[in-house]
C-alpha positions in Angstrom: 0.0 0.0 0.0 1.2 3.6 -0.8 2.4 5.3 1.9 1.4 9.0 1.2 -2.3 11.1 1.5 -3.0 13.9 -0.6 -4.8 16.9 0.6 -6.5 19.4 -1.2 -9.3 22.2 -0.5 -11.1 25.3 -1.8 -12.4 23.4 -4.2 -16.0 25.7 -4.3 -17.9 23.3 -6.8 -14.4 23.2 -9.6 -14.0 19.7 -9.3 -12.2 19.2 -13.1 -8.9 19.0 -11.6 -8.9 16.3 -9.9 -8.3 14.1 -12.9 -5.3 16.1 -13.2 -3.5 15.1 -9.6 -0.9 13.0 -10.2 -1.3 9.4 -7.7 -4.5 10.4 -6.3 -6.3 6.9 -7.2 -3.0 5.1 -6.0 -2.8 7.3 -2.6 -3.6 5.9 0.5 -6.5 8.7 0.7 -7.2 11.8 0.1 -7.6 14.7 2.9 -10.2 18.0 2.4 -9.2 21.1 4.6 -12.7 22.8 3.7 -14.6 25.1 1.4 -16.1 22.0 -0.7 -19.0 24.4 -2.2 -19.5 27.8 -3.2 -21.8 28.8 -0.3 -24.4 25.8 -1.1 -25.7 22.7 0.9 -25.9 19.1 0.7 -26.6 18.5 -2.8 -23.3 20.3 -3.9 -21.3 19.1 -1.2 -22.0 15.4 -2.3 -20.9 16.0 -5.8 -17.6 16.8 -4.7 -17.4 13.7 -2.3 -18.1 11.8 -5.1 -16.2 12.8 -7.7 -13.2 11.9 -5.4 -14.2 8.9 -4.3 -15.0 8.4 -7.9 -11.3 8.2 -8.1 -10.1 7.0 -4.7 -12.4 5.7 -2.6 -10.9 6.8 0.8 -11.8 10.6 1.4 -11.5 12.4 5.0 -13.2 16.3 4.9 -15.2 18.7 6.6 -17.1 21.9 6.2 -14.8 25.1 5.5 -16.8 28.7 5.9 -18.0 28.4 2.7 -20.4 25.1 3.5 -23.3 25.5 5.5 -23.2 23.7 8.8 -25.7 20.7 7.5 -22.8 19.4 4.8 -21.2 18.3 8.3 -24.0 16.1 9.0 -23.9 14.6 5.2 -20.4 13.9 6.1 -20.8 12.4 9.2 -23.4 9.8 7.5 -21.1 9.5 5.0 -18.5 8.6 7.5 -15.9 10.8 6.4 -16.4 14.0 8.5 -13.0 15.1 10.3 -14.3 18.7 11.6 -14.3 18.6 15.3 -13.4 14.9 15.0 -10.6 12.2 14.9 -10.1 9.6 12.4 -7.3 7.2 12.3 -4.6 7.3 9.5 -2.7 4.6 10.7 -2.4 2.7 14.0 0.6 5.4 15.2 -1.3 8.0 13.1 -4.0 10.3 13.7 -5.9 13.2 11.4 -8.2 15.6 13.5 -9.9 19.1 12.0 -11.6 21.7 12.8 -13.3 23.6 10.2 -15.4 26.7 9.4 -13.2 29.8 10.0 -13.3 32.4 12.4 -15.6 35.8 11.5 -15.2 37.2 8.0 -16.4 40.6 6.5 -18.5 39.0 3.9 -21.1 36.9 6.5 -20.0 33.6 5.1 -22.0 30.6 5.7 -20.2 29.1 8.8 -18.1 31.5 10.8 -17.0 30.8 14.3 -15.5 33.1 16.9 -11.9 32.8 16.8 -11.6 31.9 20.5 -13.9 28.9 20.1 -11.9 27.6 17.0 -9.3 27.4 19.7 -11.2 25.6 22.1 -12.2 23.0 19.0 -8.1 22.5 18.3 -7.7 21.9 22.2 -10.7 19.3 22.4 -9.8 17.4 19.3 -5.9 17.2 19.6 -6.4 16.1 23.3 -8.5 13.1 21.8 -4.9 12.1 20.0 -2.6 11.5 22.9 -2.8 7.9 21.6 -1.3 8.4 18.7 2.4 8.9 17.9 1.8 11.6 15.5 -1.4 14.1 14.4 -2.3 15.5 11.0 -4.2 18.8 12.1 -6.2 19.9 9.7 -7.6 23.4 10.3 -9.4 25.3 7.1 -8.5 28.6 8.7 -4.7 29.3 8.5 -2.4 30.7 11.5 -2.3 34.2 11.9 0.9 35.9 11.0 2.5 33.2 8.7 2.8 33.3 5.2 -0.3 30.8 4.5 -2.6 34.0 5.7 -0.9 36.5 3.4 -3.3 38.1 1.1 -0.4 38.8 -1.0 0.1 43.0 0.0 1.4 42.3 3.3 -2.0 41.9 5.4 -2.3 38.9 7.5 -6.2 37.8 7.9 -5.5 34.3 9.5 -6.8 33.5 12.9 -4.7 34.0 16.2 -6.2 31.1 18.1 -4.9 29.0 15.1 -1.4 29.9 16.0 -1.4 30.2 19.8 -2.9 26.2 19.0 0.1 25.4 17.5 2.8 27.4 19.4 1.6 25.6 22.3 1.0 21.9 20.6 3.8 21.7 18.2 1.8 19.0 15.9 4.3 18.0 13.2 2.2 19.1 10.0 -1.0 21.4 9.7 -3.1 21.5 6.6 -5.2 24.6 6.4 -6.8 26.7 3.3 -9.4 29.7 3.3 -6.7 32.3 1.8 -6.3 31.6 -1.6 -3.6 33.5 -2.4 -1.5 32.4 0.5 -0.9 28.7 -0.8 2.3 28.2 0.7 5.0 26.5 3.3 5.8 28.1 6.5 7.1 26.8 10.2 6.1 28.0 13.6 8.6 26.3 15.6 8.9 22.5 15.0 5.4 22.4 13.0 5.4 22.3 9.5 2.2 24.6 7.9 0.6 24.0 4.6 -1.6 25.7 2.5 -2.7 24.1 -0.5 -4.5 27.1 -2.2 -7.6 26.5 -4.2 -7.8 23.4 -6.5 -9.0 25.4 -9.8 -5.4 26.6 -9.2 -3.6 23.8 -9.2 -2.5 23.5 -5.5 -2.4 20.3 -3.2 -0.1 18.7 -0.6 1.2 15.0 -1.1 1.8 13.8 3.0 4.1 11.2 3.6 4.0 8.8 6.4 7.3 7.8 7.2 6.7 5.7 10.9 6.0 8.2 12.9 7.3 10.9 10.9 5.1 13.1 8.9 6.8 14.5 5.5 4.8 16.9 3.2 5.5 19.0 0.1 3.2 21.8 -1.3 2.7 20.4 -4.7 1.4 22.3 -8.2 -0.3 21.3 -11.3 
């Protein structure tokens, strides 16, 4: 069996890309950070799901703040929902998420209070301790990094994201939400991943080493 994941997000509805990944049918699964619709429900939210399970069967997602809250339940029945959850990657590895984002200027579909985003990260990583290593995978990036960079300098991410991960150190987060800050960054020993938005080419390939979590930032 392959040993690597691929993550994507931000897809909004543009699911024509995913052809265009290279390995995603032979990957171990694939990983969504969030924003699978374009402010829509159910209906939207379960093409996506199937088109990539269409191609690899194995999918892992939740809501970004550009679902409404009920795709989480579709998810849940679906048995693939990973916001405010924890799903097993392998025995020594874990993928948890938290999804939404916190408060916007545009009145998305699901916004959270930044301060409770933080609380989700604490709850979920706390139901890890099990595992040797966690894949967090938060649609909202940190604050202050250069995956929250709208690209003139002004950082929009959110600051209970970091303080999370300052504290935590996970090896590897996966977020989205700021397209144009697909990127690679560090905060200390954590490694921080944005794959941008699909219709633009961007995704993450993880690889599971043991215990040890290796990503790159990948580009069609």
């Amino acid at each position: 069996m392959s040993d690597f994941w691929i993550c994507i997000g931000d897809i909004h509805d543009e699911i024509s890309r995913l052809k265009d990944i290279p390995e995603l049918a032979q990957a171990r699964g694939v990983i969504i950070s969030g924003d699978l619709t374009l402010a829509k429900g159910v209906s939207a939210a379960r093409r996506v799901i199937d088109a990539v399970a269409a191609i690899n069967p194995v999918v892992y997602a939740q809501i970004g703040n550009m679902d409404h809250s009920e795709v989480t339940e579709f998810l849940e029945e679906q048995g693939c929902n990973i916001h405010r959850s924890v799903a097993e990657l392998t025995p020594e590895v874990a993928v948890m998420g938290v999804g939404t984002s916190s408060t916007t200027p545009f009145n998305t579909p699901s916004e959270t209070p930044d301060e409770t985003l933080g609380e989700w990260l604490e709850e979920g990583y706390a139901k890890t301790s099990q595992y040797d290593a966690t894949v967090v995978v938060v649609h909202d990036p940190p604050f202050d990094t250069s995956c929250d960079d709208l690209g003139n300098g002004v950082h929009v991410g959110s600051k209970a994201v970091r303080t999370f991960i300052e504290k935590t150190q996970p090896q590897l987060v996966l977020c989205g939400h700021i397209h144009e800050a697909r990127s690679v960054d560090t905060l200390g020993k954590t490694t921080i991943i944005n794959t941008g938005m699909l219709a633009d080419g961007g995704y993450a390939k993880i690889m599971l080493e043991g215990t040890t979590l290796r990503a790159e930032l990948c580009a069609l």
